[in-house]
C-alpha positions, 0 to 999 in steps of 0.5 A, a space after each residue: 440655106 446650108 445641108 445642115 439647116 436642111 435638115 431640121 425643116 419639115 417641108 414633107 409634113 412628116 413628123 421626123 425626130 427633129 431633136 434628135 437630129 439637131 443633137 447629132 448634127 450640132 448647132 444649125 447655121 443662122 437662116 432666114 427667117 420663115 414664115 412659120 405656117 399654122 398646121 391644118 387641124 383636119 387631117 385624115 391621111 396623117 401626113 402625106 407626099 408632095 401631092 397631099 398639098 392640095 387636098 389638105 387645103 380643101 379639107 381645110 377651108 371645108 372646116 373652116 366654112 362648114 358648120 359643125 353639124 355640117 362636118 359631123 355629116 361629111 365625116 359619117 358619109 365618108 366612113 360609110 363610103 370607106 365600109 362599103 368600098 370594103 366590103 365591096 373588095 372583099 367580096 371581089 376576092 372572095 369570088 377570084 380566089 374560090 374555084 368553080 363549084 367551091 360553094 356547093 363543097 360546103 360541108 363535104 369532108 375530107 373522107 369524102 373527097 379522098 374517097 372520090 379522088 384520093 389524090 384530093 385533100 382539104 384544107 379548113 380556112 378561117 372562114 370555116 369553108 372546105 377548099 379542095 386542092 390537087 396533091 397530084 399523086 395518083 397511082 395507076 397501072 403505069 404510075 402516071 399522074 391522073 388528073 380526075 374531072 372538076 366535079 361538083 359536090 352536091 351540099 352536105 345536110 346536117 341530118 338531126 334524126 336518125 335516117 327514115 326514123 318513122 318508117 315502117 315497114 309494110 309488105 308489098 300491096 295486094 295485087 291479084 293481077 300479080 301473085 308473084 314476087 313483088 316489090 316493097 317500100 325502102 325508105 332511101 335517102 337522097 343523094 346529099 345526105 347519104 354521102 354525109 353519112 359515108 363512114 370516114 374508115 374502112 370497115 374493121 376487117 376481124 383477124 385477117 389484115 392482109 390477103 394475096 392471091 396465089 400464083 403459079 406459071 407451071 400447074 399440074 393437075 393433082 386431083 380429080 375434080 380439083 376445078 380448072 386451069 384459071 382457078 390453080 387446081 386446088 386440092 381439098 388440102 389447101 381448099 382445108 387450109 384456106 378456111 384457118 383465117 390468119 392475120 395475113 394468107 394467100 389463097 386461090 383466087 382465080 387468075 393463077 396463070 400471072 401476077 396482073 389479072 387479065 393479062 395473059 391469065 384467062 379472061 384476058 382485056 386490052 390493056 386501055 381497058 386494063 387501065 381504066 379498070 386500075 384507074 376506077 377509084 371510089 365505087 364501081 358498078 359492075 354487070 356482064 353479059 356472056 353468049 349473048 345471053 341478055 339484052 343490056 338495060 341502061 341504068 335510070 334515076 343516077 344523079 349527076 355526081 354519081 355519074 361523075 364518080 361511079 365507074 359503070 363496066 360492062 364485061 362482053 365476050 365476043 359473040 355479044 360484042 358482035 351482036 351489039 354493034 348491029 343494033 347498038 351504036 360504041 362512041 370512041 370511048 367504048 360507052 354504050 350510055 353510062 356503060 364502059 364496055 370491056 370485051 373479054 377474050 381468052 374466056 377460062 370456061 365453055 359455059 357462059 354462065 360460069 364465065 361469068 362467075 368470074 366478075 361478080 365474085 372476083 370484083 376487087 381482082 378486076 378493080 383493086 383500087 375501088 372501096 366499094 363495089 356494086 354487082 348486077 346480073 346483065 338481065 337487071 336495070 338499076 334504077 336506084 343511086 348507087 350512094 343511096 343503095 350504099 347508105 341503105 345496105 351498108 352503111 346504115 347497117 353498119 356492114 360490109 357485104 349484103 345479099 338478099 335471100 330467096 324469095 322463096 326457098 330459104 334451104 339449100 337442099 331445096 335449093 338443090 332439087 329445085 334446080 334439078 327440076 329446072 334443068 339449071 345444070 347437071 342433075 348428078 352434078 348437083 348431087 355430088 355437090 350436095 353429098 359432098 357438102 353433107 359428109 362436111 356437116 350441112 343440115 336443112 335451115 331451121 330457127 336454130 341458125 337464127 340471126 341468120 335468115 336464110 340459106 339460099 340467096 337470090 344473087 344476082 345482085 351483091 353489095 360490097 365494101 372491098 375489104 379482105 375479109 370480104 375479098 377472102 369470103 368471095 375467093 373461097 365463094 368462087 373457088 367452090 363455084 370452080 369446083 363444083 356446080 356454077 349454081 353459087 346459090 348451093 355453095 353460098 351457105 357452106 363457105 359463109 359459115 365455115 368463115 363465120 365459124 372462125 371469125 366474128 363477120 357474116 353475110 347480111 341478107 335482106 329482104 328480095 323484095 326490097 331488092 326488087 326495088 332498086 333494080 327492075 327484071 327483064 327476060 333472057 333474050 332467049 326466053 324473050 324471044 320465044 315469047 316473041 315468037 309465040 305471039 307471032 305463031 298464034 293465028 289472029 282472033 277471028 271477028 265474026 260480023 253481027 248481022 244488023 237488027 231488023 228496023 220495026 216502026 214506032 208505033 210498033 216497038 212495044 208490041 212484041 212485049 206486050 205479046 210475049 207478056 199475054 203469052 205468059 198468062 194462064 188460059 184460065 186469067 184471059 177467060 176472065 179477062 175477055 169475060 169482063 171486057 165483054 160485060 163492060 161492052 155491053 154496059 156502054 151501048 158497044 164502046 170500048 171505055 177500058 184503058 188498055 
């Protein structure tokens, strides 16, 4: 057998262009004869390699002795064996492919995730499945790569009605045992549904696009009364000024002494904590505590995930810093429970209570990179989810700052005489101050400011979305406090409408009583400790002993009340009575027959 007639053999049992070979290559060479071999009628693989000799034997004597009923059913078994070993494949890709946790993703967009770790984005498979992936692009203080934590998203839930659609309002129940301010019922969503009702934007911010924040090295005080060193002097001029809301301003807004707040401006951090501060992205919770003026309460009933995508600061000064660590255990991460404790040095102002103006209206100066932010006085304990308190305050609302209003007062010259009478600060201070705002035009609340609901805030815990009107209105909010009293309450109403007046935003303000839902209130420590001590001053109840009843027998215990009962009875009754007995004596021989 020469090459030629090699090649017009088929001894692979592929189906090769026979003819044509035989035309490019000519006439082949006389060979012997072969035994022609008939082709199996049964193949499933189509042709093979030299290893497919053997089982194209078995499947052909399988045909011949087998019935047709018989072959009918081998072929259905082996289909079955081919969809189940498939099925099988495919689902052991499935679980090599998806990451940890990628089955509770299912439904969380892409505003969610970036929201949490902008450094995250999402790709939509064929499947209909979100998959998260790192692009690694973080920035932080020292434009490093940051890396967040693996977290697990809780399941997205298609919400088919509006949220609480059939809930009612009701005031807070009767209590006679509590006459005071009480809490109400706030409907809440649960976690799942709320972040899938987180809006995929910011919030539209009306005129002003861009805000930056003034910043001198050399200040020169210019006039009196023009507020401290930390916050720049400003004169009444560019206080004026601040107010005349553009598409881009720079304002006074604490901080003036540098460029990156708490780093040699005043209310100086480490720079650890300078970084974890740039590193917070999302939502922030946020509370401090100055001159160990309260005692720290935990926050309670926070779900899993917010831990892991809440940032929970705790701004202390030294004084507090010192009396924690006596009581209080700091692990190496500087936490105390969910709190990352920041201790501030280089505090701006002798009043603790001024101190700590600086983070619950300066927000967005100490965290830049959050979206939304959360305040709580150092005397509260939050006890509701922070994405639930979003989703009812703000984005339910559709808003981007809310407060709630006093419980009781809802004018600021109220406001103003009760805290002369509380001692809250200087008496002629506050006069100044209310005088001051008069000559600008401020008038006693009436229903003539409706919608606005109120004058007087209860602020000790504000909800925000850090926006630059938000950020402009809690600049100016904080350069008042700097200039006038630390009372916030007195100068909330003027700078909110003087913003009002100018552009299409205010501050919306609910009920105290909800807010009294989603935080529980404690005592200062100082007025904590004195009731302590009151209790102990006051000398113990004295117990006087009851002295032990005299014991009379049986037969007697009736007697004394059927005496006392004799008694009671007139001279006149027991005459006729003794008369009678006497009659009946007499009737029965001297026998006493008279049931007594």
């Amino acid at each position: 057998m020469n090459g030629g007639a090699s090649l017009g053999l088929r001894t692979s049992g592929s189906y090769g262009s026979l003819q044509q070979s035989n035309g490019l290559l000519g006439s082949p060479a006389p060979s012997p004869p072969l035994a022609v071999r008939k082709p199996a009628k049964l193949s499933l693989g189509g042709g093979g390699g030299p290893g497919r000799g053997g089982e194209r034997l078995l499947f052909a004597r399988i045909y011949m002795f087998a019935s047709r009923r018989q072959r009918m059913l081998l072929l259905l078994l082996v289909a079955v064996v081919v969809l189940l070993c498939f099925h099988f494949s495919s689902l052991v890709s499935k679980d090599q492919v998806a990451a940890p946790g990628t089955e509770t993703m299912l439904g969380i967009s892409d505003h969610v995730l970036s929201f949490v770790n902008p450094g995250w984005t999402s790709s939509f498979s064929g499947n209909g499945l979100n998959t998260t992936s790192l692009t690694g692009k973080q920035s932080d203080i020292s434009n490093e790569k940051v890396q967040g934590p693996l977290w697990t998203f809780p399941p997205a839930i298609a919400l088919e009605h509006p949220p609480c659609e059939n809930f009612s309002f009701s005031p807070p129940p009767v209590d006679r045992k509590r006459t005071g301010p009480r809490p109400c019922p706030v409907c809440y969503l649960p976690v799942e549904q709320a972040l899938a009702l987180m809006p995929r934007a910011p919030t539209a911010s009306p005129i002003l696009q861009s805000l930056n924040y003034l910043s001198e090295d050399h200040l020169v005080l210019k006039e009196s009364g023009s507020g401290s060193l930390f916050g720049g002097y400003p004169s009444l001029e560019q206080r004026d000024m601040s107010y005349d809301i553009k598409d881009s301003m720079t304002v006074h807004c604490g901080f003036v002494r540098g460029k990156i707040p708490c780093l040699n401006t005043g209310f100086d951090a480490d720079e650890a904590d300078l970084y974890e501060m740039r590193k917070c992205r999302g939502t922030v919770v946020a509370s401090a505590i100055f001159g160990n003026y309260d005692i720290m309460q935990q926050p309670e009933n926070i779900s899993e995930f917010s831990k892991d995508t809440v940032c929970f600061f705790m701004f202390l000064d030294e004084e507090t810093e010192a009396a924690i660590k006596n009581t209080t255990t700091v692990d190496n991460m500087k936490r105390i429970g969910l709190w990352r404790v920041v201790v501030v040095h280089n505090l701006p102002y002798s009043d603790a209570r001024r101190n700590g103006k600086v983070p619950k209206l300066l927000l967005h100066r100490l965290f830049p990179n959050v979206r939304y932010s959360l305040w709580i006085d150092g005397k509260l304990k939050l006890v509701k989810d922070p994405y639930q308190l979003l989703e009812r305050f703000l984005w339910r609302k559709n808003v981007s700052f809310a407060i709630s209003r006093h419980y009781r007062r809802f004018d600021v010259f109220e406001e103003a005489e009760a805290n002369k009478a509380g001692g809250k600060y200087d008496n002629a201070s506050i006069d100044n101050q209310i005088e001051f705002y008069k000559r600008e035009g401020l008038t006693h609340y009436s229903s003539a400011k409706l919608p606005i609901t109120s004058d007087v805030p209860e602020g000790c815990v504000i909800i925000r979305e850090n926006i630059p009107i938000t950020n402009l209105f809690t600049c100016l909010w904080f350069n008042e406090v700097d200039r006038f009293t630390s009372r916030d309450q007195i100068s909330f109403s003027t700078v909110r409408d003087k913003i009002r007046s100018r552009v299409n935003w205010t501050a919306d303000m609910f009920l105290d009583c909800e807010r009294r839902d989603f935080v529980v209130q404690a005592y200062h420590r100082e007025l904590m400790e004195q009731r302590l001590a009151a209790l102990r001053s006051q000398p113990p109840p004295v117990v006087r002993a009851q002295q032990p009843r005299k014991m009379l027998p049986d037969n007697a215990a009736k007697e004394p009340v059927r005496a006392s009962a004799t008694k009671k009875s007139t001279g006149k009754r027991s005459r006729k009575s003794s008369s009678k007995r006497l009659h009946r004596t007499k009737a029965t021989n001297g026998k006493e027959t008279v049931r007594l």
